[in-house]
N, C-alpha and C positions, 0 to 999 in steps of 0.2 A: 516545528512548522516550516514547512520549505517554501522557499520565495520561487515564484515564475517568472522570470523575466520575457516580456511580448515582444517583439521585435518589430519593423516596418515592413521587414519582409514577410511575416506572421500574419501583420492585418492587411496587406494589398493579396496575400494567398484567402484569407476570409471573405474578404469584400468579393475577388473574382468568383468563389467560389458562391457568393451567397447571390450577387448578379447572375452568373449561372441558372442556379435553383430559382428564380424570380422569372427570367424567360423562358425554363420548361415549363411552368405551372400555366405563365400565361398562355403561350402555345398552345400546351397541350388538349386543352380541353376547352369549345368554345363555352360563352358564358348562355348557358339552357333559359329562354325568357319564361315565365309562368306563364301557368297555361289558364289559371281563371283571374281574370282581372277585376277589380270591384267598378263599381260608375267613376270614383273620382281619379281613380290610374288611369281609365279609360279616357276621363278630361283632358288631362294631362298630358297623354301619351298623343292623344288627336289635336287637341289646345284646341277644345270646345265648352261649350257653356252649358249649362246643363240641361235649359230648355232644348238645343240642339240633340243632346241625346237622349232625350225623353222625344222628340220628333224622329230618329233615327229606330227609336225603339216601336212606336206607334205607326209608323209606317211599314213596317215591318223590314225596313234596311239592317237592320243589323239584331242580329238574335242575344237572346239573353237566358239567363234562367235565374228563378226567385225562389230564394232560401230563407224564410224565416219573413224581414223586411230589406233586406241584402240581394241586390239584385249582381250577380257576377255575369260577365261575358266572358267569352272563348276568344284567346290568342289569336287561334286561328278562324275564325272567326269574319276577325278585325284585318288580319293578313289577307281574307280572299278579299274584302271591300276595297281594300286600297288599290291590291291587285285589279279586282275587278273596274274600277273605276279609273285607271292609269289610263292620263293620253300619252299618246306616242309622238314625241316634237317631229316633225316634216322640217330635216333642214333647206330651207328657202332663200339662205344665204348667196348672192354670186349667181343664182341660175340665168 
């Protein structure tokens, strides 16, 4: 049986190297959100109540679709509301 001896220079070569591979992966690829979200991500993700989106839903603000008793929404969706509904701040600052 042969012994390995690791060195300090061994594991600061590992480490850089494994630092390395940990910020290509993050880099490379951004992180893809789901594309159908269920009502309680949907809470969460808005930080609403539920009666809020069962009014969002009934009004017809924000669309949805019913699978089974499982109502899922679209990512995007929820991206054009927020878009659609952004004010623009007027800096009013100093004029």
């Amino acid at each position: 049986m042969a012994v390995q001896v690791i060195t300090m220079e061994d594991l600061n070569e590992f480490r850089s190297l494994l630092l390395n591979d940990l910020k290509e992966i993050i880099h490379s690829k951004p992180q893809q959100a789901k594309q159908w979200l269920k009502s309680k991500e949907v809470r969460k993700l808005l930080n609403i109540s539920p009666g809020t989106l069962q009014n969002l839903r009934i009004n017809g603000t924000l669309t949805y679709t019913k699978v089974g008793g499982i109502m899922y929404y679209d990512n995007a969706d929820i991206e054009k509301l927020l878009n659609g509904n952004k004010v623009h701040a007027i800096p009013t600052l100093f004029k």
